[in-house]
C-alpha positions in Angstrom: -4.4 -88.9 20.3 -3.8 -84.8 20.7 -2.6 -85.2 24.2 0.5 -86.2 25.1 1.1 -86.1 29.2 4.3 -84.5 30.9 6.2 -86.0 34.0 3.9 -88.0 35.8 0.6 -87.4 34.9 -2.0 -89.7 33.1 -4.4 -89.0 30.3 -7.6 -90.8 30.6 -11.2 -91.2 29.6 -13.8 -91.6 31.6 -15.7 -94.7 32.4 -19.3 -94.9 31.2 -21.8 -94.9 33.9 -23.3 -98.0 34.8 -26.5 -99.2 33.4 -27.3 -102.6 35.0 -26.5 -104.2 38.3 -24.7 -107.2 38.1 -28.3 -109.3 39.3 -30.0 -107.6 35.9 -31.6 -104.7 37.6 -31.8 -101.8 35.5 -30.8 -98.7 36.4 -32.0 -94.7 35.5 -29.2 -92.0 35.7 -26.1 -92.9 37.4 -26.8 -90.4 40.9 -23.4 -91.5 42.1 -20.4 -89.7 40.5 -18.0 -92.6 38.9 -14.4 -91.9 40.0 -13.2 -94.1 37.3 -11.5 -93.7 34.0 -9.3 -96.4 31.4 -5.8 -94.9 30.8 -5.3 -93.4 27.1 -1.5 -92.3 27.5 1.0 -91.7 30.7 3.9 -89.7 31.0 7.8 -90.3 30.9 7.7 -90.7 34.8 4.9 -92.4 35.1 6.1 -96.2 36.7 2.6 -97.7 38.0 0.4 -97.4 35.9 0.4 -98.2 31.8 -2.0 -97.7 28.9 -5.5 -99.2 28.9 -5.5 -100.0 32.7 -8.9 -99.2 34.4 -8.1 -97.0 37.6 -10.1 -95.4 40.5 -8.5 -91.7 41.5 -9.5 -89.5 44.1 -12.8 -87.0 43.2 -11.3 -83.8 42.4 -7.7 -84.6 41.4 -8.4 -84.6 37.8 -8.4 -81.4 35.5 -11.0 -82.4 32.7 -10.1 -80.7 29.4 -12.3 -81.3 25.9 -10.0 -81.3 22.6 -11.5 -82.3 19.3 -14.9 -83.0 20.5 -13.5 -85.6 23.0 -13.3 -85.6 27.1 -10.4 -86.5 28.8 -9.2 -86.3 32.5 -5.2 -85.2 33.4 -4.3 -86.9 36.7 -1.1 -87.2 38.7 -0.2 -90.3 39.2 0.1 -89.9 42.8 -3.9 -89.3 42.8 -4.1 -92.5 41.2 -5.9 -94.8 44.3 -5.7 -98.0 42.7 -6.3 -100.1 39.2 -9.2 -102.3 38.5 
């Protein structure tokens, strides 16, 4: 990866949107915004939080940039609510 985060902020990807219901119900677009994203690299300072972990941040903490083609969030670790 392109990005590599300074001090304590997180690079991650976001979640796809959820298609099906966990009883099988199918869904059409996703109206509800996910705030969720799987952790692609962290930062020297980061202490909570390590690569691949699945974590819920709050709604506009992020900064989304685009580099080759691909999306990715920055996040502080401090916006970081919890891991899934």
């Amino acid at each position: 990866m392109a990005i590599k985060p300074l001090a304590d902020r997180v690079v991650a990807k976001k979640d796809a949107a959820l298609e099906q219901t966990a009883s099988g119900i199918l869904l059409g677009e996703a109206k509800e915004k996910q705030n969720t994203a799987i952790v692609e690299s962290i930062g020297p300072d980061v202490k909570n939080v390590k690569k691949n972990d699945r974590i819920l941040y709050r709604e506009y903490a992020a900064t989304e940039v685009k580099v080759n083609g691909e999306e990715y969030l920055i996040i502080k670790e401090e916006d970081i609510l919890a891991t899934l």
